[in-house]
C-alpha positions as CSV (number, residue, x, y, z in Angstrom):
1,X,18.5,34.6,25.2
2,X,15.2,33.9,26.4
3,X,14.9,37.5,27.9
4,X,15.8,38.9,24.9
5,X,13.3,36.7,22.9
6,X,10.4,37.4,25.4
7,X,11.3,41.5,24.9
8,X,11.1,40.7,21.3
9,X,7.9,38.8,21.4
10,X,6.6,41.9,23.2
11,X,7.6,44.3,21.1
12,X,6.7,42.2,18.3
13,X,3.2,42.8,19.2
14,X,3.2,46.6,19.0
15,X,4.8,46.6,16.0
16,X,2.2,44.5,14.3
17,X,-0.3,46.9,15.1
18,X,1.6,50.0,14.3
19,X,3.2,48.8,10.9
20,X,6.8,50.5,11.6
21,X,8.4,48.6,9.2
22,X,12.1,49.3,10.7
23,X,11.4,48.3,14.2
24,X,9.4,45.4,12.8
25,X,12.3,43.9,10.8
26,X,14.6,44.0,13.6
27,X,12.2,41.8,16.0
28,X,11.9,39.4,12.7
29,X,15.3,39.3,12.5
30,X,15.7,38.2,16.4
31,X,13.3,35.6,16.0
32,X,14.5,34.2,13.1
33,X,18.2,34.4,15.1
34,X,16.2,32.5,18.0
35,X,15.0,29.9,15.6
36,X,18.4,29.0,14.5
37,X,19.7,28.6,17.8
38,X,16.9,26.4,19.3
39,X,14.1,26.2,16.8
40,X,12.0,23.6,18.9
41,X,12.2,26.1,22.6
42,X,11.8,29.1,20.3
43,X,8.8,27.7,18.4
44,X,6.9,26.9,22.2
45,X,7.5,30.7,23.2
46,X,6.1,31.5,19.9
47,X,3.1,29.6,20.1
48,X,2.6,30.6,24.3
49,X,2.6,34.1,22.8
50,X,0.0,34.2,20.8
51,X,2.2,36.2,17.9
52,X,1.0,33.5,15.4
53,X,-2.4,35.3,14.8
54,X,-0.6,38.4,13.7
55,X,1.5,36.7,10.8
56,X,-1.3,36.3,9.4
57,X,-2.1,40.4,8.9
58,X,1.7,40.5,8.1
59,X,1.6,38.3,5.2
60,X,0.5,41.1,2.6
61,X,2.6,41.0,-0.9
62,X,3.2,44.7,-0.5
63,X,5.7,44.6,2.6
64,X,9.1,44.1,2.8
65,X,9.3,42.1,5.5
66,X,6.8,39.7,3.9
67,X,9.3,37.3,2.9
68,X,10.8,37.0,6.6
69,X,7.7,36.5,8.2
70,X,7.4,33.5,5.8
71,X,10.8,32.1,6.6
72,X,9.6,31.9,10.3
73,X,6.3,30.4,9.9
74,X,8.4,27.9,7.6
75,X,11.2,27.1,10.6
76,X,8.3,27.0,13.5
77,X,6.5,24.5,10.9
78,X,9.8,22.1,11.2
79,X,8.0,20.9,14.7
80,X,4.9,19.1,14.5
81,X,3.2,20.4,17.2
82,X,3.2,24.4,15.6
83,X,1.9,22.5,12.3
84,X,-1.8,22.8,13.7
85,X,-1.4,26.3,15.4
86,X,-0.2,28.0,12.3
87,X,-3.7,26.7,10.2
88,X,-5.9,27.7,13.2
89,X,-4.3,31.3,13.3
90,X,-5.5,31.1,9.8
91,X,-2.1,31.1,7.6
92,X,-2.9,29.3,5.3
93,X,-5.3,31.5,3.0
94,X,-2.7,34.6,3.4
95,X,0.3,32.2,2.1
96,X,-1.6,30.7,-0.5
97,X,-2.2,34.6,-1.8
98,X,1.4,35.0,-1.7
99,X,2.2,32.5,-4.2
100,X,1.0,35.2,-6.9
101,X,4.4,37.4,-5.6
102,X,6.6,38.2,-8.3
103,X,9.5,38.5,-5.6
104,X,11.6,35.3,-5.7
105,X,12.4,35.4,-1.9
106,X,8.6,35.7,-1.3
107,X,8.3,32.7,-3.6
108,X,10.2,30.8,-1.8
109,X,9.7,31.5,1.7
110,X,5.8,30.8,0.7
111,X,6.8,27.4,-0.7
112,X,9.0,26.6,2.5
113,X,6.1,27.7,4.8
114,X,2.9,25.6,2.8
115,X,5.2,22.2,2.4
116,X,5.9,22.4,6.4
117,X,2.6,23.1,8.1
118,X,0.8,19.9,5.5
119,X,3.8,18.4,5.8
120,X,2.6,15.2,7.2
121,X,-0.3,16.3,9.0
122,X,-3.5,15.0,7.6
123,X,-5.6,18.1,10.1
124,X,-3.7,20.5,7.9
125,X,-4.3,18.7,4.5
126,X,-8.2,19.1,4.9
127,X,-8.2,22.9,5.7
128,X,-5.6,23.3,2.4
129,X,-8.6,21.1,0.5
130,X,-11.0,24.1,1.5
131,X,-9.0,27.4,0.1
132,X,-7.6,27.1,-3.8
133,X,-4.5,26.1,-3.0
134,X,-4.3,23.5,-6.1
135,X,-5.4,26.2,-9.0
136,X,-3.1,28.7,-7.5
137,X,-0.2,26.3,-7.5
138,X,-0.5,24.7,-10.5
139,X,-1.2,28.2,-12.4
140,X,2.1,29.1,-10.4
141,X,3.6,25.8,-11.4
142,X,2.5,26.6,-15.5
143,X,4.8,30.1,-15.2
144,X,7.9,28.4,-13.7
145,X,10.3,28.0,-16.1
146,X,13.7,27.7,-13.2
147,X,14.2,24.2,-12.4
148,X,14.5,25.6,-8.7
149,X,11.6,27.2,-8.3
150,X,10.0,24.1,-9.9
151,X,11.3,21.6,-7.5
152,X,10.1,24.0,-4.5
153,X,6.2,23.7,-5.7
154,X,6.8,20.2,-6.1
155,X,7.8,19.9,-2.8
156,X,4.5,21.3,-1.4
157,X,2.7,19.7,-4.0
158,X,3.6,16.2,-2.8
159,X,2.4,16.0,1.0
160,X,-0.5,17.9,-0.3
161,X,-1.2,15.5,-2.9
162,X,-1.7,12.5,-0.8
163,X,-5.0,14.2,0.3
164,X,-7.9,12.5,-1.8
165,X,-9.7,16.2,-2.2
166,X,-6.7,17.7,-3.0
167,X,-5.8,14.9,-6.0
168,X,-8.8,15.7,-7.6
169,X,-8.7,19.6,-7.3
170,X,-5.2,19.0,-8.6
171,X,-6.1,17.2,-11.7
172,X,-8.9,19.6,-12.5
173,X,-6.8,22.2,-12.3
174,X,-4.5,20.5,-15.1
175,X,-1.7,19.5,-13.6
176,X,-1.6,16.1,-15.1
177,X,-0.9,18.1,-18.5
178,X,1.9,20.1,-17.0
179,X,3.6,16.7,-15.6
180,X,3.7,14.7,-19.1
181,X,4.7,17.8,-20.5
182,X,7.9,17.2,-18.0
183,X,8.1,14.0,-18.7
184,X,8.0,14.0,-22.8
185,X,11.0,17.3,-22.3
186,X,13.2,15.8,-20.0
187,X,13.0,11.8,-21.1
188,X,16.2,12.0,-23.5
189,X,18.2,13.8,-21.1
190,X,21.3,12.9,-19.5
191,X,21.6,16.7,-17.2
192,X,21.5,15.9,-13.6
193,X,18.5,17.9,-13.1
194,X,16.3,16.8,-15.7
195,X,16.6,13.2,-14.5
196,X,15.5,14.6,-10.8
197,X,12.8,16.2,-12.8
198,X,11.7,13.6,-14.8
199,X,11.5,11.0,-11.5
200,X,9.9,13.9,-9.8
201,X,7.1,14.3,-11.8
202,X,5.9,10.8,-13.0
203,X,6.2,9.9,-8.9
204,X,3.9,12.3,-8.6
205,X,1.7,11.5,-11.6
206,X,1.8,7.6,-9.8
207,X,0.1,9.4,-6.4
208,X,-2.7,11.7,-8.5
209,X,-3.2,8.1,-9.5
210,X,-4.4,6.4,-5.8
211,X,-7.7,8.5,-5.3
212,X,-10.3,6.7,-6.7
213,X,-12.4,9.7,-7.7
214,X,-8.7,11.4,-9.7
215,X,-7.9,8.0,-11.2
216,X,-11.0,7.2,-13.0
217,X,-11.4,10.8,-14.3
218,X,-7.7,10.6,-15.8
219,X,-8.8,6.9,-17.0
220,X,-11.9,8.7,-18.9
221,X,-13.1,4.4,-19.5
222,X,-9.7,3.4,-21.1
223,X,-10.0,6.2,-24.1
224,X,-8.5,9.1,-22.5
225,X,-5.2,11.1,-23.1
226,X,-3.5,10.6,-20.1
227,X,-4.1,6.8,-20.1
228,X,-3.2,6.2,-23.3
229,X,0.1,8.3,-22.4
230,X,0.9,6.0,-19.5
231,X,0.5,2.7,-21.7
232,X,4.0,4.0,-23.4
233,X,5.8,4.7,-21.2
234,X,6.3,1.0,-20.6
235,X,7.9,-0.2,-24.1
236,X,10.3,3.2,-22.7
237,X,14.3,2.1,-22.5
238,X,14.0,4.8,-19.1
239,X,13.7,2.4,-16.0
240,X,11.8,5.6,-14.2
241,X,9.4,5.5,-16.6
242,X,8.9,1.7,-16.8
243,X,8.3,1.7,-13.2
244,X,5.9,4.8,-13.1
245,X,3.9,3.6,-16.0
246,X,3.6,0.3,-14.4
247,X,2.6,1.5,-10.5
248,X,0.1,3.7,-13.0
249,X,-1.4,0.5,-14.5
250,X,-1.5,-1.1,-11.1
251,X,-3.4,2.1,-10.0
252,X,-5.7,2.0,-12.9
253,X,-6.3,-1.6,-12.2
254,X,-8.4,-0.7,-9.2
255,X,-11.8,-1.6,-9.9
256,X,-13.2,-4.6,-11.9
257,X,-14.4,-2.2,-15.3
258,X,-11.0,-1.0,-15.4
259,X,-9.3,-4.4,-15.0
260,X,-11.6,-6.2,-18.2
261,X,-10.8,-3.3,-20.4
262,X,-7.1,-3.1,-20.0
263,X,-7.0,-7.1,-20.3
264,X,-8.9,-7.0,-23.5
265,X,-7.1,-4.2,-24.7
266,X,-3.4,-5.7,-24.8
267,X,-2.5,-4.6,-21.1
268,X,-0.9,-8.1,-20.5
269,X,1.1,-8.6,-23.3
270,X,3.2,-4.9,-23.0
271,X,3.7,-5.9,-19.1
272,X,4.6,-9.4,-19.6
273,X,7.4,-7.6,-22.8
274,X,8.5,-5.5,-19.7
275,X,9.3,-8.5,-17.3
276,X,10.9,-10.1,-20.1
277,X,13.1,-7.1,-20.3
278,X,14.0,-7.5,-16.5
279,X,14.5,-11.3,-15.7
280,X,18.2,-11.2,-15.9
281,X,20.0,-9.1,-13.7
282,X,16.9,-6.7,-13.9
283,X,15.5,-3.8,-11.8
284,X,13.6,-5.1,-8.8
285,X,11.2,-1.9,-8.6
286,X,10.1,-2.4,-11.9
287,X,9.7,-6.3,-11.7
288,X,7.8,-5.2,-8.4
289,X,5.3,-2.9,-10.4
290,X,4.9,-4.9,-13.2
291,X,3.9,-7.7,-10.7
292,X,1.6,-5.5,-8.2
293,X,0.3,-4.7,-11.8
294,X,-0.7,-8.1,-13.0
295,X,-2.1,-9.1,-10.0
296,X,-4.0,-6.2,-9.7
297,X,-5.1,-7.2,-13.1
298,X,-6.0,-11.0,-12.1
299,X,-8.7,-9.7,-9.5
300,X,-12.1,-9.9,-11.8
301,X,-13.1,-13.6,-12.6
302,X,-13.7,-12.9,-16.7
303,X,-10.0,-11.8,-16.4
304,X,-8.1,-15.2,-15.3
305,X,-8.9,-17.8,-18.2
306,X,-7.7,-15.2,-20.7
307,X,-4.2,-13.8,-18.6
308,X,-3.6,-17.8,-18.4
309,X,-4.0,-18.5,-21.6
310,X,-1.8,-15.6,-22.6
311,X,1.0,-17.2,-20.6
312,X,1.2,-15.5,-17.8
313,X,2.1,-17.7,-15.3
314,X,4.7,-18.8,-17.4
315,X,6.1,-15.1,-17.7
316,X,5.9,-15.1,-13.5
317,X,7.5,-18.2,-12.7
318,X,11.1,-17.0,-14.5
319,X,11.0,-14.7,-10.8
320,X,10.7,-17.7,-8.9
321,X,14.9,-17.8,-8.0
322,X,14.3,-14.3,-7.0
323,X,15.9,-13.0,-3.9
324,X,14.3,-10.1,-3.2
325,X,11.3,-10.6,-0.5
326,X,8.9,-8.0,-1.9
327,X,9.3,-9.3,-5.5
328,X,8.6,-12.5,-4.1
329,X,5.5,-11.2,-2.5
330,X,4.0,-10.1,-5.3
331,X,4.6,-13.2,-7.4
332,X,3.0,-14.9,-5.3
333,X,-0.3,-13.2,-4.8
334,X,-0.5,-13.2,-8.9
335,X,-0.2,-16.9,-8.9
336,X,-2.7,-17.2,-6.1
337,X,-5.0,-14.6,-7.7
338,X,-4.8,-16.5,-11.1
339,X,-5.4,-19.7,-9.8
340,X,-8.7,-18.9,-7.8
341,X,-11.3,-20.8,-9.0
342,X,-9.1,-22.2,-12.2
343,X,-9.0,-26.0,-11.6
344,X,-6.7,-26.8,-14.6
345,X,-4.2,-23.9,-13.8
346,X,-4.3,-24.6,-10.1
347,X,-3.5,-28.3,-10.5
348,X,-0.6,-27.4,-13.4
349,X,0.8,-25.2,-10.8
350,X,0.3,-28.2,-8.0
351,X,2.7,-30.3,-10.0
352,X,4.9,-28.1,-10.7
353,X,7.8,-29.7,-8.2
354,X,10.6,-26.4,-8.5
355,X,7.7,-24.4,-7.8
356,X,6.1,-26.3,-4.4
357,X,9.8,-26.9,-3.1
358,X,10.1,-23.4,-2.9
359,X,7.1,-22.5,-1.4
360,X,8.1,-24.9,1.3
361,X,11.4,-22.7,1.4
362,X,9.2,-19.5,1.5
363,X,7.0,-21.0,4.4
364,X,10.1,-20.7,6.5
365,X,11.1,-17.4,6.2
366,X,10.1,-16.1,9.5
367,X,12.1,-12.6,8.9
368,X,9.3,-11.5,5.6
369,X,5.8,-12.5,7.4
370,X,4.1,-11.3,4.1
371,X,5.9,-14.1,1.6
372,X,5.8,-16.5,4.8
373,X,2.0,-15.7,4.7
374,X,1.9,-15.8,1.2
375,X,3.4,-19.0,0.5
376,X,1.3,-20.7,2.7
377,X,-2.2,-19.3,1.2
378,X,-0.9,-20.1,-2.4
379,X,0.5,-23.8,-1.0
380,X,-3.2,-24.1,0.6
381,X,-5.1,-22.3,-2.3
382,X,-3.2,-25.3,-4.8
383,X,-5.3,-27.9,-3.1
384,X,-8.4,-26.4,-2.6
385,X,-8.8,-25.3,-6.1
386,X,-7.3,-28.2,-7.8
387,X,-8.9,-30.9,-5.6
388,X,-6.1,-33.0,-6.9
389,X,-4.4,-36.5,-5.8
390,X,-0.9,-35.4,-8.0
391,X,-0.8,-32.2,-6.1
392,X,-1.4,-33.2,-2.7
393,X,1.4,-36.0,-3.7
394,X,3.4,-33.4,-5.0
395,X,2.6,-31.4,-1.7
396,X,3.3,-33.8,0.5
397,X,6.7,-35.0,-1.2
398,X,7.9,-31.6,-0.8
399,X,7.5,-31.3,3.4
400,X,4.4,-29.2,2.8
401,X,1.7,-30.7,5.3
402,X,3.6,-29.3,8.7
403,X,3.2,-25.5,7.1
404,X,-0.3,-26.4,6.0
405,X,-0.9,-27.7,10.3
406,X,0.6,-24.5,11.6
407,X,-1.2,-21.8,8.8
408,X,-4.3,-23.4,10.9
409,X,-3.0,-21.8,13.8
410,X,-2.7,-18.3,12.5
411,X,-4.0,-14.8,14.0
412,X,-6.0,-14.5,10.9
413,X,-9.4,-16.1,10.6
414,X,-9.0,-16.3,6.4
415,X,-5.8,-18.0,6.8
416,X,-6.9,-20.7,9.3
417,X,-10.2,-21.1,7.3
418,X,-8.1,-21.9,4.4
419,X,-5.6,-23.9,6.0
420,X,-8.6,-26.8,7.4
421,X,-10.4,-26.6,3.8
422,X,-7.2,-27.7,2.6
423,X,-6.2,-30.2,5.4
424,X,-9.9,-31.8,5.2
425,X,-9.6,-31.9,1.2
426,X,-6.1,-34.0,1.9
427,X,-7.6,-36.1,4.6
428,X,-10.5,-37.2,1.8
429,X,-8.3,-37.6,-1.0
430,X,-5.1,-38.7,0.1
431,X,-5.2,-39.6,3.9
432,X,-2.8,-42.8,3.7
433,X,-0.1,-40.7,2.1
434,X,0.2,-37.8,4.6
435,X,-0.9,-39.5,7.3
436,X,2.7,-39.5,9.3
437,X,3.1,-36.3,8.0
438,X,-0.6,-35.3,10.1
439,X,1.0,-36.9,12.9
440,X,3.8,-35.8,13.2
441,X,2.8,-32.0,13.0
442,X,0.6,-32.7,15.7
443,X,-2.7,-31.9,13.4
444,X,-4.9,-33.6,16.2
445,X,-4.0,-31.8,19.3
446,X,-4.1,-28.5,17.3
447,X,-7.9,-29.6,16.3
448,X,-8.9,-30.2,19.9
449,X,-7.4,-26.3,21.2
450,X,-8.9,-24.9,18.1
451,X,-13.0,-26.6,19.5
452,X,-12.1,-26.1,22.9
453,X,-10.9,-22.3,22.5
454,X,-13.9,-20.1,22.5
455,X,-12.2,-17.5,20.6
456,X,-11.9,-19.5,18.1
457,X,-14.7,-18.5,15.3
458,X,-17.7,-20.5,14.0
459,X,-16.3,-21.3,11.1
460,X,-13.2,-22.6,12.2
461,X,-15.3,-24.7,14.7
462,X,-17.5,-26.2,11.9
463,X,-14.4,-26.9,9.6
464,X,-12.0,-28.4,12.4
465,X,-15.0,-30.4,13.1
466,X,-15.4,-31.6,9.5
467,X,-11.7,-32.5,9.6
468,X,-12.1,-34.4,12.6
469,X,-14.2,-36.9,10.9
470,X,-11.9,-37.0,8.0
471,X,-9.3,-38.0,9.8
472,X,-11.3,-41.1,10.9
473,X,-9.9,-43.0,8.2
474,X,-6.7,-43.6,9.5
475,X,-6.1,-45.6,12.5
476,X,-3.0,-44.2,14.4
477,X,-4.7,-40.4,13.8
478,X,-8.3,-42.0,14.5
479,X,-6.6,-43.5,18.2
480,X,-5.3,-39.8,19.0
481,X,-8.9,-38.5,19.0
482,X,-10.4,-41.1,21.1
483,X,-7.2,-40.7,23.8
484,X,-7.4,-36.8,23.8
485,X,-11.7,-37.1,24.7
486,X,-13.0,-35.3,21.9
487,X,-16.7,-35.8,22.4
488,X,-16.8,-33.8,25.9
489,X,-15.7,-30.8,23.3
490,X,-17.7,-31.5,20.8
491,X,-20.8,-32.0,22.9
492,X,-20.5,-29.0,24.7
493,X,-20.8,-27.3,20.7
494,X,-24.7,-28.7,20.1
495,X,-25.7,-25.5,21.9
496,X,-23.8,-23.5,19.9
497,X,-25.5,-20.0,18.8
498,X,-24.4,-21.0,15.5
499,X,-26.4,-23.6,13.5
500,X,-24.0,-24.9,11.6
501,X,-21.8,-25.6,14.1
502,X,-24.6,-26.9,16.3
503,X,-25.4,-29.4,13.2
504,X,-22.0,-30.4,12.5
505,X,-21.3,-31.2,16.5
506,X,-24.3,-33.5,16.4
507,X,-22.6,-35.2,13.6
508,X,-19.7,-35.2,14.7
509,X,-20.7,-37.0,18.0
510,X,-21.8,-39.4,15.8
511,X,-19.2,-40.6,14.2
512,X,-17.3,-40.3,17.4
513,X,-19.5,-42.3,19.2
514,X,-19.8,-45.4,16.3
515,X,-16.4,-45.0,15.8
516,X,-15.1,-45.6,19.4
């Protein structure tokens, strides 16, 4: 085989040049045989050959073996490593001309070949950003009325709609319109292929959505067609379109403007309807969305006081005996979201027993880092915004303080940070009641690595150090300081770089120093 394919490579090139359409078939023919057998040896040949340049003078819509050149460019394009090759030989312009053909085989061939070489390869994706690939396949995309040939531009469409430029070129070019077009024909129908249509096309109206630059034209400030098109598609009965028109809203929620327009405009209310709809037995990727979408919606400050007041919290804690770890997530960052900065809500939430036991639960659940992660910023974020005795009580009751200790010890600075704000805040409010708890978590040896690491940065230095002092209070936790010599740490930080730190060390020494 491999002599045969090398003769056929060779005589390939002649025939290129000389156009003899018989001769030319047959070696198309024998490499499309080759590919079959071994597509990923065949494609390296290929490449080593150099034959890749000439497709490109062989993809003209006259020929007839137009359509086979096409299928081979779309078998070498399987393997990532021709995906590159076949835009440098300069492929993609000639293909993109082809999608004009009125042969079918051409068609498809064409379709085969774009959706390989960007199929994920982001190199590729920019060159397609530069030609007019978009207006040529949603013009193409208008004329298809075969569910077939529909599917087959979607399927280029998608990898090349996860390119930014591409997004936007795509929505100027007016595919949005064609996609609810889709949607509205195929809603009602129960036909196989209409429902692969339908999910089809609002997933792909969901991805137009992530560029920045696509979404806010399609949002055109909260008055636009589109928009207003998405809004209802979440009252729908059609779980696809509840989810789509949710992960929309959560994509429109990108940007503070956004966020205060759809809040004052009734966004909360038709999402909050929708989790109603799915709190028993109900569809985890649409309690998901809605979720993603309210938290998304939580972000700007103006924002909180109204969602709370509208009973939001209420509507997300009827998830709370979820099972499912990535609707868990996403309750959770709502919550934490709403209760940033929101002392009444935060210290509602603190008491709220059912709700801190399972946090305690969630801190434990070392196979889903995110809701372990989660639960323990939300556990720490009750505190800090609340400032409350009945929720630290509430906290502490519940086996809290030992996740609150370790979250100090985490790989990211934020979560640490938040962790000693916390611990400090329960040391000056309710030291006597979680003192064993302190102790036995080993809270004071974890304060002495975190000042005597010198990874560890300023910031957690100046707050373990505030903590430290805190913790003064209480004898047994004021002993394990002086026996585990503290001040040689802490009097090695005066020097610091950092003022702060330098300031509280001095202070700290102080206290150390009366205090011993």
């Amino acid at each position: 085989m491999a002599d045969n394919l090398s003769d056929t490579l060779k005589k390939l090139k002649i025939t290129a040049v000389d156009r003899t359409e018989d001769s030319l078939e047959g070696c198309l023919d024998c490499l499309l045989q080759a590919l079959a057998q071994n597509n990923m040896e065949t494609s390296e040949k290929i490449q080593g050959s150099g034959i890749l340049q000439l497709f490109a003078s062989l993809l003209i819509p006259q020929s007839a073996c137009t359509a086979k050149v096409a299928n081979i460019i779309a078998e070498v394009a399987k393997n990532e490593f021709m995906r590159i090759p076949c835009v440098d030989a300069g492929l993609i312009s000639p293909l993109v001309q082809l999608l004009n053909s009125k042969d079918q085989e051409v068609l498809l061939q064409t379709g085969r070949a774009l959706g390989n070489i960007c199929y994920d390869s982001q190199s590729s994706k920019e060159q397609f950003a530069s030609t007019n690939i978009a207006e040529e396949l949603v013009k193409l995309f208008k004329k298809q009325i075969e569910h077939d040939k529909r599917e087959m531009i979607f399927e280029v469409l998608a990898p090349l709609a996860e390119n930014d430029a591409i997004k936007l070129q795509l929505v100027e070019a007016g595919l949005v319109e064609c996609l609810l077009e889709i949607v509205q024909q195929k809603v009602d129908s129960d036909k196989e292929d209409d429902i692969a249509e339908l999910k089809t096309a609002s997933d792909l109206m969901v991805l137009l959505l992530l560029g920045d630059e696509s979404m806010q034209k399609l949002f055109e400030g909260g008055k636009g067609n589109v928009f207003q098109r998405v809004l209802s598609w979440i009252p729908s009965n059609n779980h696809q379109l509840q989810l789509a028109g949710a992960l929309a809203i959560a994509n429109f929620a990108r940007n503070d403007g956004n966020c205060i327009h759809m809040v004052d405009n009734g966004i909360v209310e038709k999402l909050m309807d929708l989790l109603g709809r799915h709190v028993e037995e109900g569809n985890v990727t649409v309690q998901h969305a809605a979720l993603s979408a309210l938290r998304n919606l939580a972000i700007p400050v103006v924002n909180k006081a109204k969602m709370l007041s509208a009973g939001v919290t209420e509507a997300v804690l009827k998830f709370l005996k979820s099972e499912m770890p990535p609707v868990q997530f996403k309750l959770l960052g709502t919550l934490r979201m709403l209760i940033d900065a929101q002392a009444e809500a935060a210290e509602q939430l603190g008491k709220n027993v059912k709700l801190v036991e399972r946090l305690v639960e969630w801190c434990e659940a070392k196979d889903h880092a995110g809701v372990m992660g989660e639960s323990n910023r939300l556990l720490s974020a009750l505190i800090r915004h609340s400032k409350s005795k009945d929720v630290i009580k509430t906290i502490v009751q519940s086996g809290g303080i030992k996740h609150l200790v370790t979250m100090a010890t985490s790989e990211h600075v934020i979560m640490q940070n938040e962790a000693l704000v916390a611990l400090a805040l329960i040391a000056a409010l309710e030291l006597g009641t979680a003192e064993k708890d302190l102790e036995s978590a080993k809270l004071v040896q974890i304060l002495h690595k975190l000042l005597a690491d010198e990874r560890s940065a300023p910031e957690i230095k100046y707050n373990s150090m505030v903590l430290i002092c805190a913790l003064m209070g209480s004898e047994s936790l004021h002993k394990e300081v002086q026996d585990l010599a503290f001040l040689d740490v802490i009097s090695k930080l005066r020097s610091h770089e950092n003022k702060s730190v330098a300031q509280q060390a001095s202070l700290t020494e102080q206290r150390l120093t009366v205090e011993s």
